[in-house]
C-alpha positions as CSV (number, residue, x, y, z in Angstrom):
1,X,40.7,-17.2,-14.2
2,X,36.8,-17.5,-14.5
3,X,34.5,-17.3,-12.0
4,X,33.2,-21.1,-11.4
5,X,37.0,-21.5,-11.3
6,X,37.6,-19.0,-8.7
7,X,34.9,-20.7,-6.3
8,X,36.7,-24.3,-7.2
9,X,39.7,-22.8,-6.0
10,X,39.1,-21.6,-2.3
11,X,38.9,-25.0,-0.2
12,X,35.0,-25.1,1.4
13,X,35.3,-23.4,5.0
14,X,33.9,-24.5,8.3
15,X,33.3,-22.5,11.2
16,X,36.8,-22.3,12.4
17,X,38.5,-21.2,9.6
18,X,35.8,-19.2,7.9
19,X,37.8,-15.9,8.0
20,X,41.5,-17.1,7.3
21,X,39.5,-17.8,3.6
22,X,38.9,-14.2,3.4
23,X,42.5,-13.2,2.4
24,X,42.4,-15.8,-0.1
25,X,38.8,-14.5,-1.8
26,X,40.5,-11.2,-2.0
27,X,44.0,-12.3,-4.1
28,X,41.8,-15.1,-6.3
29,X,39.2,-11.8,-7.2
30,X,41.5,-9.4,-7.5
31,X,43.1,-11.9,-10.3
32,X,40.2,-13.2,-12.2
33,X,39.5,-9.6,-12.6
34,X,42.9,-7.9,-13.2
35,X,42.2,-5.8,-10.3
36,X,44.2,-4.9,-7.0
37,X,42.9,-4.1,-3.3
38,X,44.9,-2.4,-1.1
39,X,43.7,-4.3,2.8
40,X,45.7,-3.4,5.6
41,X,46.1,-5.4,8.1
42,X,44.5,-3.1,10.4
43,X,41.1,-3.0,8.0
44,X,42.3,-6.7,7.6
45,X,41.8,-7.0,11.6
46,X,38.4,-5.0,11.5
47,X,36.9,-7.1,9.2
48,X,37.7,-10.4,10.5
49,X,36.5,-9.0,13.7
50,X,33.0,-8.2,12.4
51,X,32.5,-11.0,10.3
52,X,33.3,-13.2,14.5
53,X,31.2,-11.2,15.9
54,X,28.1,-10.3,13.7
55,X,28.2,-13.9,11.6
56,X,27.0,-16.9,13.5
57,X,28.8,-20.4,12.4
58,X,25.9,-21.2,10.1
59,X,24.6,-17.6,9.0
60,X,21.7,-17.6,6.8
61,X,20.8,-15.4,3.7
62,X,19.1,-13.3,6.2
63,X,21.8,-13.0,8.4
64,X,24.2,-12.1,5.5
65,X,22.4,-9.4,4.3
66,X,21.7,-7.7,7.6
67,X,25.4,-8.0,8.1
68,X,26.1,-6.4,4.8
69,X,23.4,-3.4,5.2
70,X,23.8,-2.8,8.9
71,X,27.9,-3.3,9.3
72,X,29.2,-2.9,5.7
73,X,27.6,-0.8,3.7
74,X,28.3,2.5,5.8
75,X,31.6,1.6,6.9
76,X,34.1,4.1,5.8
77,X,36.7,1.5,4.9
78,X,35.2,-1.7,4.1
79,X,32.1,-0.3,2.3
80,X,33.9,-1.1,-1.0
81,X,34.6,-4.9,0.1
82,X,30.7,-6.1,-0.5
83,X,31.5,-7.9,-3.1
84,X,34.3,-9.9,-2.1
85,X,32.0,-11.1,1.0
86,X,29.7,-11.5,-1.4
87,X,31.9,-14.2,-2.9
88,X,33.4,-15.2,0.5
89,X,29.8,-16.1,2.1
90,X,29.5,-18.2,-1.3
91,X,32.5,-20.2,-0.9
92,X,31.4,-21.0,2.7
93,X,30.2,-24.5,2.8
94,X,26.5,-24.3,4.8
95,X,26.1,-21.2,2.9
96,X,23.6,-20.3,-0.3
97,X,22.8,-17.4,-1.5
98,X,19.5,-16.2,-2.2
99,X,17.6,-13.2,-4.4
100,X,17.5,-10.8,-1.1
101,X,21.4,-10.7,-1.8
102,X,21.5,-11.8,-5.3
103,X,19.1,-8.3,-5.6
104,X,21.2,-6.3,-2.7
105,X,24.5,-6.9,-4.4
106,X,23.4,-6.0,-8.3
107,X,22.0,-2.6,-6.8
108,X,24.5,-1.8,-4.9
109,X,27.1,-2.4,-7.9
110,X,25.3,-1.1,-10.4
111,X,24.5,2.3,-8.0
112,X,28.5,2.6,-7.2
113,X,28.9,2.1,-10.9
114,X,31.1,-0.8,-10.4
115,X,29.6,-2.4,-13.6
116,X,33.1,-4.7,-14.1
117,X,31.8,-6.5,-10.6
118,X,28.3,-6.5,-11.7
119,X,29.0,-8.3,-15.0
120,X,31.1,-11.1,-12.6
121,X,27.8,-11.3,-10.4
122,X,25.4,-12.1,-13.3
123,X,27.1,-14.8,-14.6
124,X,27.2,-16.1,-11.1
125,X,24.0,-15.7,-10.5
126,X,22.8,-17.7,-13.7
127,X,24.9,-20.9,-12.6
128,X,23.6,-20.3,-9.1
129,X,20.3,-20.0,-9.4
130,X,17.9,-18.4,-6.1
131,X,16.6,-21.6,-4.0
132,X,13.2,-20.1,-5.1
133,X,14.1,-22.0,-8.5
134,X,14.7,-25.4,-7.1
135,X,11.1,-26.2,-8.2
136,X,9.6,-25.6,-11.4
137,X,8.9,-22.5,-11.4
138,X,11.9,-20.0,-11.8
139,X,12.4,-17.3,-9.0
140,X,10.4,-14.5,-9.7
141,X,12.7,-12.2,-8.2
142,X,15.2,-13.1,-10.9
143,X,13.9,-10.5,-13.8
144,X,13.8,-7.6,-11.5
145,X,17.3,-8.3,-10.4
146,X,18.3,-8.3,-14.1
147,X,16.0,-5.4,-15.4
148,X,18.4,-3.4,-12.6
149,X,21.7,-4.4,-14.4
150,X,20.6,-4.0,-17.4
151,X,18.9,-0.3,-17.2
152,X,22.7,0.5,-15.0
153,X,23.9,-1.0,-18.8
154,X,22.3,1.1,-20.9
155,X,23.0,4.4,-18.5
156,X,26.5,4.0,-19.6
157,X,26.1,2.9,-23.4
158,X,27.3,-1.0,-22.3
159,X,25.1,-2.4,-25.1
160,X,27.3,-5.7,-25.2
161,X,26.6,-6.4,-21.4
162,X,23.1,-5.1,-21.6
163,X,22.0,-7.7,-24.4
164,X,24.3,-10.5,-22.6
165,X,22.4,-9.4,-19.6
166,X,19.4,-9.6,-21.4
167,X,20.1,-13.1,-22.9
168,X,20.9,-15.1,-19.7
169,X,17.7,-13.5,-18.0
170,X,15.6,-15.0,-21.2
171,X,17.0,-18.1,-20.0
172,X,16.5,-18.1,-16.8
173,X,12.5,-16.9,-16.4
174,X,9.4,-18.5,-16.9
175,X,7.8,-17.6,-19.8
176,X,8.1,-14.3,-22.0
177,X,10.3,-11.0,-20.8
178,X,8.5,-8.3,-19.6
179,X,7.7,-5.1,-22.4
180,X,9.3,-3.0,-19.2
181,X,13.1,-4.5,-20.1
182,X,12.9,-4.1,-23.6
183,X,12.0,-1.0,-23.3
184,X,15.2,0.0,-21.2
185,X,17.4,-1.5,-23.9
186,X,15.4,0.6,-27.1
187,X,15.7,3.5,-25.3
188,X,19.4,3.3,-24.5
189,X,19.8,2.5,-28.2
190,X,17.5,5.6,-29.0
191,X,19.6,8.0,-26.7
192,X,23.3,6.8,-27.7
193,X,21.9,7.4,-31.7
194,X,21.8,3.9,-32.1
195,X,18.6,3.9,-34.0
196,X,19.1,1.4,-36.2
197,X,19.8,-1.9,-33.2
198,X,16.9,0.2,-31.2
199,X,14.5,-0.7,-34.3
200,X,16.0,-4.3,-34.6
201,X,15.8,-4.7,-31.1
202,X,11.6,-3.9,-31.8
203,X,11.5,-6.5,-34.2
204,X,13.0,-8.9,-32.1
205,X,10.7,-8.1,-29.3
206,X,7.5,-8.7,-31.7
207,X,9.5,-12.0,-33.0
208,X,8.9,-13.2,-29.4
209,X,5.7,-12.1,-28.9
210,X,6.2,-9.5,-26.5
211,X,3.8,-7.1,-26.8
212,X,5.0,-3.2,-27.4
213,X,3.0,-1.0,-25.2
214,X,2.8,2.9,-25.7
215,X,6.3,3.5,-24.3
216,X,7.6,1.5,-26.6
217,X,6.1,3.0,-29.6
218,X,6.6,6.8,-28.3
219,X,10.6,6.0,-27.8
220,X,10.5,4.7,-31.3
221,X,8.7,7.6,-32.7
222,X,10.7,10.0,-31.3
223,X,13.4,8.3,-32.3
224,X,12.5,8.4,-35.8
225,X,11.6,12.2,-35.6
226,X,15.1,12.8,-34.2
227,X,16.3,10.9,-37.1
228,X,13.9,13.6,-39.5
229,X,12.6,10.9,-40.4
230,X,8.7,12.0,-39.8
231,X,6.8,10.0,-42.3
232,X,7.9,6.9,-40.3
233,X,7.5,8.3,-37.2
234,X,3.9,8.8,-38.4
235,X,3.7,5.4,-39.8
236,X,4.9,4.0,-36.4
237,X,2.3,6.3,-34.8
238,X,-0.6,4.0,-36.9
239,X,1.5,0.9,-36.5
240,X,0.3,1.1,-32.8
241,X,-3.1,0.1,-33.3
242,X,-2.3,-2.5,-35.2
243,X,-0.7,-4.0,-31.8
244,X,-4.1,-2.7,-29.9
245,X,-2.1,0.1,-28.3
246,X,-3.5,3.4,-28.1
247,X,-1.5,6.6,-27.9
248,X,-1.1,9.1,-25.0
249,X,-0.5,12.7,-24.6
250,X,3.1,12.2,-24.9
251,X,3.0,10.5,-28.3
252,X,1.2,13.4,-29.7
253,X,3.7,15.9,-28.0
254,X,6.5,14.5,-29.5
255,X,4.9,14.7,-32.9
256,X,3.3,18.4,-32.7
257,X,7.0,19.5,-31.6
258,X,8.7,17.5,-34.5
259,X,6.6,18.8,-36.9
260,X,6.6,22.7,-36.0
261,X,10.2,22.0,-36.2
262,X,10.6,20.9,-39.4
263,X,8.5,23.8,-40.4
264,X,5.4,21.7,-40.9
265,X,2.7,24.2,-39.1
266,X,-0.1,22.9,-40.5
267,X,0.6,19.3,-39.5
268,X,1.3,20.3,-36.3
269,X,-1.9,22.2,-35.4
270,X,-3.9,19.5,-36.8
271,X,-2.1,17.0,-34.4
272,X,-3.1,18.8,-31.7
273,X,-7.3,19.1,-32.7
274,X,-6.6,15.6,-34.0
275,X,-6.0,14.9,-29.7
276,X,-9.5,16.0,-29.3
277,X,-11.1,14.3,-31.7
278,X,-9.4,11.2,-30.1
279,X,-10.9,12.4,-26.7
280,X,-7.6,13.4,-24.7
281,X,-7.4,17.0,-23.3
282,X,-4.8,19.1,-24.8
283,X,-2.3,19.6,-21.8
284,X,-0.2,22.7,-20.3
285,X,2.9,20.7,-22.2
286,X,1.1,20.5,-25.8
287,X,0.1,24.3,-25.4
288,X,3.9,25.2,-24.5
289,X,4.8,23.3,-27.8
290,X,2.9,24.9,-29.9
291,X,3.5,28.3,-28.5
292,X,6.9,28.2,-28.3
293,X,7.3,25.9,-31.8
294,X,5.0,28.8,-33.4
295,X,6.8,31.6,-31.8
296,X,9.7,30.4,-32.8
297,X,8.7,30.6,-36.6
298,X,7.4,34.2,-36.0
299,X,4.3,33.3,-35.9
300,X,3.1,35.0,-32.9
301,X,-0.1,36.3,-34.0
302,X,-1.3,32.7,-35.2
303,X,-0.2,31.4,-31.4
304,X,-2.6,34.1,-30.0
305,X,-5.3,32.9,-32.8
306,X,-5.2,29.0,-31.8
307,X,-5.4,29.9,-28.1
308,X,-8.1,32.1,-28.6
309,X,-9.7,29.1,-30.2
310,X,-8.5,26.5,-27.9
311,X,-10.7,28.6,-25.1
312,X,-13.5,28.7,-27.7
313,X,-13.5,25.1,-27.7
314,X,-13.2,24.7,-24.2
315,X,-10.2,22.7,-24.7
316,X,-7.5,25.4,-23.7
317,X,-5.8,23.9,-20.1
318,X,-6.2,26.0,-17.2
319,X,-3.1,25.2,-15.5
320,X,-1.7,26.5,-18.8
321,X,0.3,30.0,-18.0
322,X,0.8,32.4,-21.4
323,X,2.8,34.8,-19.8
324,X,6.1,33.9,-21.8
325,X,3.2,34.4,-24.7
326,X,2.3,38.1,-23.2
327,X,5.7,39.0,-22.5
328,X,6.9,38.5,-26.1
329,X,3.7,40.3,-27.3
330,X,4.8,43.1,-25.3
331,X,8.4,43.4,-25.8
332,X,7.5,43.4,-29.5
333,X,5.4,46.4,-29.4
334,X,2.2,44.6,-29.7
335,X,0.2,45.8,-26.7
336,X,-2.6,46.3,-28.3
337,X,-3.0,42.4,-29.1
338,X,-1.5,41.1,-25.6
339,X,-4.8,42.9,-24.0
340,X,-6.9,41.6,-26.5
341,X,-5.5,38.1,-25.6
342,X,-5.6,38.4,-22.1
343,X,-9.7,39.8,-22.5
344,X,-10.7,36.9,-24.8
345,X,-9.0,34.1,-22.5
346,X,-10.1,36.1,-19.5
347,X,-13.4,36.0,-20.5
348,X,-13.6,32.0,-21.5
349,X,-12.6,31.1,-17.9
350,X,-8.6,30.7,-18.8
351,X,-7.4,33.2,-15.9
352,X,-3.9,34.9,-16.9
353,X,-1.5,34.4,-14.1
354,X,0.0,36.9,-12.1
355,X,3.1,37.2,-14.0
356,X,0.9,37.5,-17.3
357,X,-0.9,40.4,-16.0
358,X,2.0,42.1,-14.4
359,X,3.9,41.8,-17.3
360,X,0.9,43.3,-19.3
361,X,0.3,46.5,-17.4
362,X,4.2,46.8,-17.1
363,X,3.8,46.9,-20.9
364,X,0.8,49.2,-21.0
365,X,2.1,51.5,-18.5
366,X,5.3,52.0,-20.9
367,X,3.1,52.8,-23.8
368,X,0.6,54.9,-21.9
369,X,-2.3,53.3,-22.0
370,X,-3.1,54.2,-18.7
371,X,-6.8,53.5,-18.9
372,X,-6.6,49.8,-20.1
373,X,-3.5,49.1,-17.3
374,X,-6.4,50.2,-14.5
375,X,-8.8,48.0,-15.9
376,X,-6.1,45.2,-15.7
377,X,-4.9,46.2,-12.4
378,X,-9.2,45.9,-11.2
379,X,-9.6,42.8,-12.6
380,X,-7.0,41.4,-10.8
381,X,-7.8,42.8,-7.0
382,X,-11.5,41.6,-7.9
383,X,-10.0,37.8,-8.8
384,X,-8.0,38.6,-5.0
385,X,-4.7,38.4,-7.3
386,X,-2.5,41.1,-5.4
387,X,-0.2,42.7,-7.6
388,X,3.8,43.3,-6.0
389,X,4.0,46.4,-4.4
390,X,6.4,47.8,-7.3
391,X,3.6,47.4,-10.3
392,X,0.7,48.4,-7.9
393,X,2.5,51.9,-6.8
394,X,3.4,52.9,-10.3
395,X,0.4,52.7,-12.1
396,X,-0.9,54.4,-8.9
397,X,2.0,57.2,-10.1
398,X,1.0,57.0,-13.3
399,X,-2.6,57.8,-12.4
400,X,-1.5,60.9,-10.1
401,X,0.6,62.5,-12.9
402,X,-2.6,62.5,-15.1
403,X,-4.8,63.9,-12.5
404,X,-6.5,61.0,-11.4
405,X,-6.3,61.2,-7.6
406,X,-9.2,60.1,-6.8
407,X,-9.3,57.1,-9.1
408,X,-6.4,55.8,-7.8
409,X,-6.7,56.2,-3.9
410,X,-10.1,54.1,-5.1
411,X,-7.8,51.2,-6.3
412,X,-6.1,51.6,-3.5
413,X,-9.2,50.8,-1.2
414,X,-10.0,47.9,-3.7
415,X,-6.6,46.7,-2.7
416,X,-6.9,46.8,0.7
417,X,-9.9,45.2,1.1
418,X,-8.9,42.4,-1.1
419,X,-5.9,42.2,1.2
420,X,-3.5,44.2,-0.2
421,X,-1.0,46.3,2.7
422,X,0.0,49.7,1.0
423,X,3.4,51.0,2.2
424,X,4.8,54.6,2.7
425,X,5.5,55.1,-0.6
426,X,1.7,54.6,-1.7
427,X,0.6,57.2,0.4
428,X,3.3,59.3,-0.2
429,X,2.1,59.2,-4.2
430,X,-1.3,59.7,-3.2
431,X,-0.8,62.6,-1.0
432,X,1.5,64.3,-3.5
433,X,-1.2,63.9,-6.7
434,X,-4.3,65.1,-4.4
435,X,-1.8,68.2,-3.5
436,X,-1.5,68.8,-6.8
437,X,-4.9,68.7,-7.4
438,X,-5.3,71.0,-5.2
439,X,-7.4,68.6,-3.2
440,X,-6.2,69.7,0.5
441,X,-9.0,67.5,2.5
442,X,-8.4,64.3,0.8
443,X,-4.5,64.9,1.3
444,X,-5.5,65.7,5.0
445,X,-7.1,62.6,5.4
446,X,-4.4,60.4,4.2
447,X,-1.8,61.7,6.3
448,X,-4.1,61.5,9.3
449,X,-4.5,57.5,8.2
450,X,-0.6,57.2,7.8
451,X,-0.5,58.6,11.4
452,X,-2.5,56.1,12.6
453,X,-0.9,53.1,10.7
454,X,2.2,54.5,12.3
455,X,3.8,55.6,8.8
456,X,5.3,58.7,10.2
457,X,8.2,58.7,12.6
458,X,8.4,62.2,13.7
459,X,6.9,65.7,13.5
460,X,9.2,66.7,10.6
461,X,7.9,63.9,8.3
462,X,4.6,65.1,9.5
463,X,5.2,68.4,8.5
464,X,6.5,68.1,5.3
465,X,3.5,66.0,4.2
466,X,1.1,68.8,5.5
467,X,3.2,71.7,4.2
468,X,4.2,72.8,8.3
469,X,0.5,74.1,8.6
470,X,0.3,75.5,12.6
471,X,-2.8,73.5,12.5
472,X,-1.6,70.1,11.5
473,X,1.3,70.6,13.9
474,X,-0.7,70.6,17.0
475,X,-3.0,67.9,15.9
476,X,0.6,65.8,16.0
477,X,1.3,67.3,19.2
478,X,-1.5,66.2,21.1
479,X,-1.3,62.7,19.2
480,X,1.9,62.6,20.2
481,X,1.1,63.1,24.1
482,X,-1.9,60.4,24.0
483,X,-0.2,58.2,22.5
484,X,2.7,58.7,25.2
């Protein structure tokens, strides 16, 4: 049974007998769509209650969709009925639905993914057009409502309902479809690997003179690319001037990627200077691709190379983080270049992050190159990036067991004043390297300041950190009784 059929067969209510009808709406739905619903006569009960209570004789649109938001929607058993009040209120003789409900219902459906219903709806919808149409002018509420159903369409690779959808919505608006739909329905096609409708849906679009916009155009060129099809996606990528579109950082992305892919390096870099020669900033995303599409190839050195030149240029992103960059470097063996990297960017304003430089002086520290780790580990406290405590106290240990004391209790007063908190086990390091350096004051002085910080818990702990000197002893003692 169709729909205009199922409306011809319930007999036009009045206010008496509005929800005896209900039963029937459920049997005659459940039958044009070769469904069942369960309704017990206690659910049965509690809807004909609310529909007497919350529905006045002669509800309005209004009315009807406050009722469905505010006593439906979050019931826990008639939630799932919307739609058969939907057709209810329709059969109701005083009653017409308008696009408040028309666009309540399609979301609602098309959210609960009960696309069989929604497909039902449309149809209705087209024969019973908003009241906002009763002029000339179509409602403009209507292509909205079925830009909804037909992006819940495409979700689901419903391509047949979608472009039926799309159809009866050409029909019903004023005027030409907005770019926005079509470009729901070519990127479904482009997603489910329907290229081929997804470019014959484009020519359709520029039959009717709907203008492509840059979404368009960067589906369809990543389509092609997808398809290695890259000399079309390129000629694509011209084709939009031609419609006076001009392309974004996304259209270049996808091509830089596509192209470092298919092993054309060349073409790739030259997409990306060919950005700023077009004016648009190379972003954080286009230096990912290229990094990781170059890496990828083995080509880390020539990553390091166009970043380096990027910062050069003045071009390089500062929200840009290399540390996946430095860590590879590193885990390679290639130290030597990861500091170079980290100097050169440093120097052009493109700060490493923290991870960058932790992962750098992790990488030094293994290889011994003590020296350039401290340099690292300065430059960071003077930027006021405080390393974890982990990093910070090993190169600290580092620097102890090469007889650098002194050095590093200096980068540990950097620290602090740059805000940095050392823990026990900094001074612990420090006192132990200035012990064996034989430096007895400056080991003094740090377990005094440990005292005072309240580092040490008891006289043993004391003692072992000053060797049990008599002396050192009764200084604890009487700090010990002032403090009490």
């Amino acid at each position: 049974m169709g729909f205009q059929k199922f409306l011809k067969s319930i007999p036009k209510s009045t206010a008496s007998d509005r929800t005896s009808l209900l039963p029937l709406a459920l049997r005659t739905i459940d039958s044009s769509l070769g469904t069942t619903t369960d309704l017990t006569p206690v659910a049965q009960n509690q809807l004909n209650q609310l529909i007497e209570t919350h529905l006045k004789s002669s509800f309005t649109a209004k009315d009807f969709l406050s009722f469905l938001k505010n006593r439906i929607h979050y019931h826990p058993i008639l939630t799932n009925l919307d739609f058969y009040l939907f057709n209810y209120a329709a059969s109701v003789d005083s009653f017409r639905h308008d696009h408040t409900t028309f666009e309540w219902m399609v979301r609602t459906l098309a959210i609960t993914h009960r696309l069989q219903y929604l497909t039902t709806l449309l149809q209705f919808i087209s024969s019973n057009p908003c009241p906002c149409a009763d002029g000339i002018f179509s409602c403009p509420k209507t292509e909205p409502i079925y830009r909804f159903a037909i992006n819940a369409y495409c979700k689901v690779c419903r391509f047949d309902d979608a472009l039926l959808a799309f159809d009866t919505m050409r029909r019903l608006i004023d005027g030409k479809p907005d770019v926005a739909v079509c470009n729901i329905i070519i990127h479904g096609f482009v997603k489910f690997k329907h290229f081929d409708k997804a470019l014959e849906f484009y020519h359709r679009m520029i039959g009717e003179r709907v203008k492509p916009d840059v979404i368009t155009f960067n589906t369809l060129i990543s389509g092609y690319c997808k398809n290695s099809q890259l000399g079309l996606a390129l000629q694509m990528f011209k084709e939009m001037k031609t419609h006076g579109c001009s392309p974004n950082v996304v259209s270049f992305n996808t091509l830089i990627k596509w192209f470092l892919l298919d092993g054309k390096i060349e073409g790739g870099i030259g997409r990306a200077y060919g950005m700023t020669e077009m004016g648009w900033e190379i972003s954080a995303v286009t230096c990912e691709i290229l990094v990781d599409g170059l890496c990828r190839k083995g080509m880390v050195l020539k990553a390091c190379d166009l970043l380096i030149d990027f910062s050069m240029k003045k071009v390089l992103p500062r929200t840009f983080d290399y540390s996946e960059l430095i860590e590879r470097l590193c885990r390679e063996g290639n130290v030597v270049r990861a500091t170079e990297l980290v100097d050169e960017l440093w120097r052009n304003g493109n700060l490493p992050s923290l991870i960058a430089c932790t992962t750098l002086i992790e990488g030094l520290r293994i290889t011994r190159k003590i020296d350039e780790a401290y340099k690292i580990m300065e430059k960071m406290l003077q930027e006021c990036m405080l390393p974890d405590s982990v990093t910070f106290n090993c190169l600290l240990s580092d620097m102890c067991d090469a007889g650098r004391a002194k050095e590093a209790n200096k980068m540990r007063l950097l620290g602090l004043n740059k805000g940095s908190d050392p823990d026990t086990v900094t001074y612990n390091i420090l006192i132990s390297g200035f012990k064996r350096e034989g430096k007895k004051k400056e080991s003094e002085a740090l377990v005094e300041e440990m005292l005072d910080l309240g580092f040490i818990p008891d006289i043993a702990t004391y003692n072992r950190l000053v060797d049990g000197q008599a002396k050192s002893k009764s200084l604890l003692s009487l700090h010990l009784l002032s403090s009490s």
